[in-house]
C-alpha positions, 0 to 999 in steps of 0.5 A: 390539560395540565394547566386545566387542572390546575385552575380547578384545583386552585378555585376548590382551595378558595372555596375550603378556604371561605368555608374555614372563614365562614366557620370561625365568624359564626363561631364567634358570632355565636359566643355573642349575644344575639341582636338578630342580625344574622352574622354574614362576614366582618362588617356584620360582627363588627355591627354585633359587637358595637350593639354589644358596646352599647348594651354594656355601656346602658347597663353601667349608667344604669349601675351608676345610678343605682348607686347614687340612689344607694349612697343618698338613702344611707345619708338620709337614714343616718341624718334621720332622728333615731326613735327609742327603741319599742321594749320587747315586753309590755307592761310596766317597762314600756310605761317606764320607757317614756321620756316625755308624758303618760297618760294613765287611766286606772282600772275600776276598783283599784287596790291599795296595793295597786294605788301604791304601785302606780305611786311607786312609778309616778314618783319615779317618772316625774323624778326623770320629768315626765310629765303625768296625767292620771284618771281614776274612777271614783270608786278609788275615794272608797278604798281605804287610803285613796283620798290620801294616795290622790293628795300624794300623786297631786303633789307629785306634780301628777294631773289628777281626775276622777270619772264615773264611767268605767274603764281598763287599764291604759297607759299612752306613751310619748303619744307613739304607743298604747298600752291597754291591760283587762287586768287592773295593773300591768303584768296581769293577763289580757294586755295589748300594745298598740303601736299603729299611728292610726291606732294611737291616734284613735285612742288618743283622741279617746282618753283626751275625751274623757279627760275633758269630761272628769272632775279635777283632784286638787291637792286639797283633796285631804283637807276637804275629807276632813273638814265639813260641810258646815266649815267648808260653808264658813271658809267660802263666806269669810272668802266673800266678805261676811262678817261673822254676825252674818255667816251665824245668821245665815248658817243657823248657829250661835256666834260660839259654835262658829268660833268653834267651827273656824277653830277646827278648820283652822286646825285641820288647814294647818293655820295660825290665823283666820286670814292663814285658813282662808289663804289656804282653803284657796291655795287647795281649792277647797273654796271653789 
């Protein structure tokens, strides 16, 4: 009976042990990310924490490439060329932040004020060596003083051309922004900055159109306001080989009024000598 009792006494300790066990496995188990195998004894949490391993092991080469991706975008933005920065206002700075070329294209009408201004700045790039394009409507031949700001601008080394049509004020950058102002200068009311590629190269495009389809300003655009129709007749004669007896026959006028009309272009072009005023009237273009 003793011996009975000991037995069963015995096993109830095997049993409450294995419980305890049991517990603590769970416990732990249960600390761990689940993998949905249920946890069961030892062999079954070693399997957990070596799908634990595993995860852990995926999610550090996957860290790892990330940062190789990271490090090799840093190298490629510090090699990249660094643009110029986009000045926060438009206008006047932005124009004045080219480094390369401007196109301009002058408002209708311009003042005098306003053609001195563009002067002003055109001086000041071609001086830093951007190179300039400038379209003027032909309104700008009936301010006072415009036939003159055209002849300064061109020996600047400033592109000139003068068009009909009618246009607002803009100004393409370095080919990377368009400035464009309903007023007649920058700093006026109505301005826009264009800097979307799309943008730019619309307008681009635009501006290159109209370029095409203007009329050259040549340096001699003075000298040809001055001299007449009538000198301007005799210098591309004598260009072509007349003799005077011909030129006054073909022009109406007595062999006296043309020396007279040679002395006064001469005078105007600034030449000492017939063959000097010829030589000048086509170095200014004014024989085309």
């Amino acid at each position: 009976m003793f011996v009975h009792s000991v037995g069963i006494a015995r096993k109830d300790a095997a049993v409450r042990s294995g419980h305890r066990q049991t517990t603590a496995l769970r416990t732990v188990g249960g600390a761990l990310p689940s993998t949905g195998v249920e946890t069961a004894g030892p062999s079954s949490l070693e399997g957990e924490l070596d799908a634990v391993e595993a995860a852990l092991t995926r999610a550090q080469a996957a860290l790892k490439e990330q940062l190789a991706r990271a490090r090799s975008l840093r190298r490629e933005l510090a090699e990249a060329p660094r643009l110029a920065p986009v000045p926060e206002e438009p206008g006047r700075e932005l124009v004045l932040s080219a480094r390369r070329e401007v196109w301009v294209a002058l408002a209708p009408a311009p003042s005098l004020a306003c053609l001195k201004d563009a002067e002003a700045q055109f001086a000041d790039l071609t001086s830093q060596g951007v190179a300039l394009r400038a379209l003027y409507p032909r309104t700008v031949l009936a301010v006072d003083g415009g036939a003159e700001h055209l002849e300064r601008t061109a020996e600047l080394g400033v592109e000139c051309r003068v068009v009909d049509i009618q246009q607002i004020f803009t100004a393409v950058v370095d080919q990377q922004f368009v400035f464009m102002a309903a007023g007649l200068r920058p700093g006026e009311e109505g301005e826009t900055v264009f800097r979307a590629p799309r943008d730019v190269a619309l307008l681009r495009q635009s501006f290159e159109r109209t370029w095409c389809s203007a009329r050259r300003v040549h340096p001699g655009s003075r000298a040809r306001q001055r001299l007449t129709a009538e000198q301007l007749t005799m210098l591309r004669l004598m260009n072509s080989g007349v003799k005077d007896e011909k030129i006054a026959r073909l022009m109406g006028v007595s062999s006296r009024t043309l020396s007279r009309l040679m002395a006064r272009a001469m005078e105007e072009l600034e030449a000492r000598s017939r063959f000097e005023a010829g030589a000048r009237a086509a170095e200014l273009g004014l024989l085309s």
